[in-house]
N, C-alpha and C positions, 0 to 999 in steps of 0.2 A: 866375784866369788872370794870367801874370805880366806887367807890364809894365815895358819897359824904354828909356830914351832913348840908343838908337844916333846920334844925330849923322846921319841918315838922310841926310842933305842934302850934307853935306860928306866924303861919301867915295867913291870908285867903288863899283860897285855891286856888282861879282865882288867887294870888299874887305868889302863890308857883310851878303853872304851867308855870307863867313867866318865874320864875328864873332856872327852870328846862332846858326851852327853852332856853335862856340866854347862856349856855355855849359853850362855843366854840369846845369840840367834836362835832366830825359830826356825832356819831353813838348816837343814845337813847336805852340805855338794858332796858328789862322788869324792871331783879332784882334793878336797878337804882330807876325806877319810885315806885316801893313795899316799897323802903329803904328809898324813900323818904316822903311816903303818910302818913310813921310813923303810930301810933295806928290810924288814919283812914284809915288804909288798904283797907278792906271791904268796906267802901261807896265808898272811894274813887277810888277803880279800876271799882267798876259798875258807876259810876259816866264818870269816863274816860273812858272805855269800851264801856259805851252806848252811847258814846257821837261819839263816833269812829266808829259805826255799825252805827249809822244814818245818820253820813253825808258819810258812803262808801255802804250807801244801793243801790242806782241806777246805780251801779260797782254788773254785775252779776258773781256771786261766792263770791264776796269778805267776806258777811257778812259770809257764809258757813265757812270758816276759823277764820274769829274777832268773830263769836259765840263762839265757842269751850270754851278758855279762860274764857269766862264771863259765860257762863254753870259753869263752874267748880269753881267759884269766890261762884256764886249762892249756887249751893250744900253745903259749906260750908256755906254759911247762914244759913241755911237752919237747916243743924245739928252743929250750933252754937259754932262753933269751933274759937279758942280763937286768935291764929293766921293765918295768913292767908299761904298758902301753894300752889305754883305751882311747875313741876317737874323742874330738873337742865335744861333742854333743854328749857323750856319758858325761866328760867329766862336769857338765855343767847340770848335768840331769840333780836333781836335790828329793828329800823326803822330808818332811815332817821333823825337827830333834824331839819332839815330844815321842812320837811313834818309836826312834831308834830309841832312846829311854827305854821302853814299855820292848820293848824286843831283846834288847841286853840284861833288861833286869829280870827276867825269865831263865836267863842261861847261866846269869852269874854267879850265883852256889855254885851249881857244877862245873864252872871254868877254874874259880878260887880252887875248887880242889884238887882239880884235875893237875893243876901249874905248880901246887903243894909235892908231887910226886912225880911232874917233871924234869927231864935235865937232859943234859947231852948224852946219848948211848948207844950201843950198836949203830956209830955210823955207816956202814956199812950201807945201809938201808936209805939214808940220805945222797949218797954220792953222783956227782952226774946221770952215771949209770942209771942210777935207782931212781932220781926226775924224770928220767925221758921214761919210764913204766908205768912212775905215776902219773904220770902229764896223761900215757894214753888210756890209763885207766880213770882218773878222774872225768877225759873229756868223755866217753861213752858212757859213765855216769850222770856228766852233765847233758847227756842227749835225752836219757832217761827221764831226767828233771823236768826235763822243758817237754814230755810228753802229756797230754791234756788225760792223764790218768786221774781220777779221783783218790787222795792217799796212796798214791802207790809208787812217790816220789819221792815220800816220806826219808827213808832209808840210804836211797842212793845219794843224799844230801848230805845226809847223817855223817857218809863215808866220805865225800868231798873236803868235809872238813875236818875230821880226825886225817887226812893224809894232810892237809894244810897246816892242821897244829902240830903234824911229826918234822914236816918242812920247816917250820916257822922256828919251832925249839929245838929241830935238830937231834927229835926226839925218835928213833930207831921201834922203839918200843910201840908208841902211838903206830905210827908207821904198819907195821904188824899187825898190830891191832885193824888197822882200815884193810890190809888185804886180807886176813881171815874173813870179819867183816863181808866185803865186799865178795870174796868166793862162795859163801855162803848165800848171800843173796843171788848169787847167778847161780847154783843149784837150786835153790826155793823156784827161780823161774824157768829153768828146762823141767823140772817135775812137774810141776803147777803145767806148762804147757804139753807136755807127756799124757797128762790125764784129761786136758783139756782138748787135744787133738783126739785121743782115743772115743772119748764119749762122743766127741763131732763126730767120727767117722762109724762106731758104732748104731747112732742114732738114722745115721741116714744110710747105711745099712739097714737096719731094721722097718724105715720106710721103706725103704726098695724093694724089700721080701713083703710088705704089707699090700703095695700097692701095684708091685710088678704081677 
């Protein structure tokens, strides 16, 4: 598996998924992309992970396997573990660099701009503390993920990674942004199930008066 020192540390991160892409192996290893994301490990594979489960959510099953990984990314948030840790068999697992090209060059407008008007802020939101909520909120996000929903993964992927890019930059603000996000989405789904429980039980109510 090839290994190589991108300078992981000193460059933006849309600039260091270029150069990953850039190389002329045709295979991409996990443990490549780990070695490369350097001490942003953690944001940075939920970051890449999430970013990879939303644009292969409308491919059914796919997410079912690209969760697992980012599950276990999570957990390790979660219980604030210092590096980060997948078995010998991920790291050897590889993709296509063509495909990872054709996956980051979709995102990368909106990474450029996003990293334009990031920075360090309301730490707060980053602190131990504030990993161990998002570890447990990303990981129930990523249980979401890996649920064999049609689209409807879409979102909580979405949010996986904007808490990864608040992690990664240290960014309080991002941060925010995923749990507004993210509480909005678990209202959307007690309502959405509110109305959907009601009608079930309406329904068969009204069978029961029909046929009782």
């Amino acid at each position: 598996m090839p290994d190589y020192d991108y300078e992981a540390d000193a460059r933006p991160f849309s600039r260091l998924l270029s150069d990953i892409g850039a190389r002329d192996e045709p295979k991409l290893y996990l443990g490549e992309l780990i070695n490369a994301f350097g001490e942003r490990g953690f944001g940075a594979m939920m970051v890449f992970l999430g970013l990879l489960n939303a644009l292969a959510s409308p491919i059914p099953g796919s997410t079912t396997v690209l969760g697992a990984p980012l599950l276990l990314i999570c957990l390790q948030v979660l219980f604030l573990r210092d590096q980060l840790w997948m078995p010998r068999w991920a790291l050897k697992s590889s993709l296509p660099r063509a495909e990872f090209r054709r996956v980051t060059g979709k995102v990368d407008p909106l990474l450029r701009r996003i990293e334009r008007i990031s920075r360090p802020r309301w730490l707060v939101m980053t602190t131990p503390a504030a990993q161990v909520l998002i570890g447990l909120a990303a990981s129930l996000l990523s249980l979401i993920v890996m649920l064999p929903i049609f689209g409807g993964n879409l979102f909580p992927s979405l949010f996986v990674a904007l808490f990864g890019f608040g992690l990664m930059q240290r960014d309080g603000a991002a941060v925010v942004a995923a749990w507004l996000g993210a509480a909005g989405f678990a209202a959307f789904v007690w309502a959405a199930w509110e109305v959907i429980s009601r009608v079930f039980l309406a329904t068969v109510g009204w069978w029961g008066h029909l046929f009782g």
